[in-house]
N, C-alpha and C positions, 0 to 999 in steps of 0.2 A: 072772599076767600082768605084774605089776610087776617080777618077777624078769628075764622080755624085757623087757620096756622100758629097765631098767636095762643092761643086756646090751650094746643095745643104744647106749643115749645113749654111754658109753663110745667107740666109732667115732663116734658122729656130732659129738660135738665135737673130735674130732679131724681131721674132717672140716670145721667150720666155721672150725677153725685154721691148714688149710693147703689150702683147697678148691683142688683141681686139682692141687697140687703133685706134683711124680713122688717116689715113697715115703716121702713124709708121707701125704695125704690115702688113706686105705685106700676109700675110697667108686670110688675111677678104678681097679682091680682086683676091684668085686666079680662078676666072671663069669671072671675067669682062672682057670685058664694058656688057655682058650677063647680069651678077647680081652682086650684092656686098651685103656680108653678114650686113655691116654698113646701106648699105639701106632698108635694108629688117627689122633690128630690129629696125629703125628708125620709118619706114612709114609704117609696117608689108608686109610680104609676101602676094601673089597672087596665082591665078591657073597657068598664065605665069610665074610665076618663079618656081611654083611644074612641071611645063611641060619641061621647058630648064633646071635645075635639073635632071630630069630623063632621059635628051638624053645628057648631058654633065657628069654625077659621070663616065659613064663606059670612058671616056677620062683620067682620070683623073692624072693617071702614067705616061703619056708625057705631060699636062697641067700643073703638079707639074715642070716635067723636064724644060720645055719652059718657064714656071714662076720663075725659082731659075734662069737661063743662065740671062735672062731680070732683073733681081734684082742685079746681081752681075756686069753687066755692069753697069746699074742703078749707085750702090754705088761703082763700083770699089774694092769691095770687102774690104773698107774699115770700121772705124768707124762703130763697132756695139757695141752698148754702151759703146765707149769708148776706145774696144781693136782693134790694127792695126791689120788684115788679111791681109798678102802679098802674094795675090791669083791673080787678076786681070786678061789680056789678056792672058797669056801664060796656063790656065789654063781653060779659057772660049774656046779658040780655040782647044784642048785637048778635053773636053767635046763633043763639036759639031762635032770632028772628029772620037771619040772613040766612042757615043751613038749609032749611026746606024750600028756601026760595031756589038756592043753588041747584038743589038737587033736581027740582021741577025743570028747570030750565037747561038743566044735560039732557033731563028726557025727552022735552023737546024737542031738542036741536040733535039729539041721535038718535032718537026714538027708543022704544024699549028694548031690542033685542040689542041696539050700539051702548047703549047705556050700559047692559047686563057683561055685554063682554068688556067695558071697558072697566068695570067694578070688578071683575075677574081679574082680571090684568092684575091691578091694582092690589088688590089680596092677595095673588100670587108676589106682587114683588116684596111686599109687609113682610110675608111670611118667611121669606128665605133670606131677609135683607137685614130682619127688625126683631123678629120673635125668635125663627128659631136659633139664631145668633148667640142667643145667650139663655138657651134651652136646649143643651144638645146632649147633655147626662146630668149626670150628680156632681161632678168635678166641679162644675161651672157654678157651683152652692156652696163648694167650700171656699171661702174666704180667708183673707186675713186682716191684721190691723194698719194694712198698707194699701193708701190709696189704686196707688200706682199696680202695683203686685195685683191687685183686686179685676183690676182691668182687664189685666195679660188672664187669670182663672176667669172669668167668668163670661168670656169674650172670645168667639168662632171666626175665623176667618174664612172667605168661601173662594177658592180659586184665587186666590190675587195675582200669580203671574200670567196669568192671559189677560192680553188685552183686551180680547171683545169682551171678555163676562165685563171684565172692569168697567169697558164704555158702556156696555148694558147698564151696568147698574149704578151709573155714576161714579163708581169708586167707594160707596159703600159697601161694598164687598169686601174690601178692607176694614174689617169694623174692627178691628183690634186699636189701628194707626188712628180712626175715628172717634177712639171713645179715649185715646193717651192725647190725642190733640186735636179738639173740639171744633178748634176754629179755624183751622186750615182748609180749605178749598178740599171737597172729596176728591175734585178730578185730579188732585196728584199724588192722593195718597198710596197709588199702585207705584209711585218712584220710590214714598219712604217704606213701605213693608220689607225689602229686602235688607234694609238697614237694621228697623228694627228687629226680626227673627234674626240674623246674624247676629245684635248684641244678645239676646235672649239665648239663643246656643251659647254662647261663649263664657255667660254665666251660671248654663243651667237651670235657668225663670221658663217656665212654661211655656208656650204659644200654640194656641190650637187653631190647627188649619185643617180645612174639610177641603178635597179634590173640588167636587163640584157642588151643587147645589142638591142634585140626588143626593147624594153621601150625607149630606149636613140633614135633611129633611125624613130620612132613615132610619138617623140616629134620633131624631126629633122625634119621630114617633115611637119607636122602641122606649123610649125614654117616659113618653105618659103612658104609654098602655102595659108598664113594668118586665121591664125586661131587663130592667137597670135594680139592682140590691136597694138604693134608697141610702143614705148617705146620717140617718139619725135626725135627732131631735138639733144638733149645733146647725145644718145647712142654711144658711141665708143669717145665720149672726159672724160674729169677727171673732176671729182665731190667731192666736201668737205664729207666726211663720213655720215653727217648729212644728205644727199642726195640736198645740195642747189648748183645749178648749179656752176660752176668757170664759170671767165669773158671769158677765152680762154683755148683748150685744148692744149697738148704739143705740137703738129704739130705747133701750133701758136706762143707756145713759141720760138720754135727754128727754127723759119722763121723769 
């Protein structure tokens, strides 16, 4: 299980390095050539992508697994923003030898129908915790040239002052305080959200919070199946603050 986990952190900070960005953030591609969440807040969602959506979320626990293995060959498990990961082959091969054993041996031990609901679960919490988070319109695709700024746009909060959702979901429910400070324990991020949305009013910086998880998962869908305008051709590159397009996004810089 460590060897996914590992696998996986690989993508996801690389994901926290360039969330939303169009080919940086590997997380806005994990259901392609299907859909890419970059084209959808470009050119808006359809009923075809509300429909491969609803037959591809329940996939999504092994679509995550087969997109992290592919991302880590990809970069070799190097270079994500800069820190060396000496993960590479011996660790991809690990992965793809240990996942089917894992899998076999949940079905085992809970049989098929414990197994199905407990991969339910699990999908269920991805989705409201992890994707739709930072797919909830077109806003969350406009960017700028500022890390930080980047976060607050492109980043859903779902419920943060209750406490149970909070202890439900560890605290990443707070994914705003989650993705401005990485490495902080989730279970106390429900103390800083009120800190941080208070500095964010006070300066006028964005902060998008969803009541519940209904609300966030609404908009989530409304969002692929177009009911959102679509945001252009600039969505998921970087933008002057002022909102006036840059000549090239970073994918261009550093090509």
């Amino acid at each position: 299980m460590v060897l996914v986990v590992d696998a996986w952190m690989v993508e996801h900070q690389a994901h926290h390095a360039y969330t939303n960005e169009g080919g940086l953030d590997p997380d806005t591609a994990w259901f392609a050539p299907a859909f890419n969440y970059l084209e959808v807040a470009r050119q808006g969602g359809s009923r075809r992508v509300g429909l491969l959506a609803s037959g591809l979320y329940p996939l999504l626990v092994p679509i995550m697994l087969l997109k992290s293995l592919g991302h880590l060959v990809k970069t070799r498990g190097w270079a994500v923003r800069g820190h060396d990961l000496p993960l590479g082959l011996p660790l991809l091969a690990g992965v793809a030898l240990l996942s089917p054993l894992r899998f076999a041996l949940d079905i085992y031990i809970f049989g098929p129908t414990g197994f199905a609901a407990a991969l339910l679960t699990a999908t269920m919490y991805l989705c409201v915790t992890f994707v739709a988070t930072h797919a909830a319109n077109e806003s969350n695709y406009a960017l700028t040239d500022d890390w930080a700024l980047n976060q607050l746009r492109s980043t859903n909060n779902v419920a943060s002052s209750s406490w149970w959702y909070s202890a439900l979901c560890g605290g990443i429910n707070c994914h705003i305080e989650h993705h401005l400070f990485p490495q902080i324990s989730s279970t106390v991020l429900p103390e800083i959200a009120p800190v941080v949305k208070e500095y964010c009013r006070e300066r006028g910086l964005p902060y998008n919070e969803k009541p519940s998880p209904f609300h966030l998962f609404r908009e989530h869908a409304a969002f692929l199946r177009g009911f959102g305008p679509g945001i252009g051709r600039g969505a998921g590159s970087t933008v002057k603050p002022s909102g006036h397009p840059k000549a090239i996004s970073r994918s261009e810089e550093r090509s």
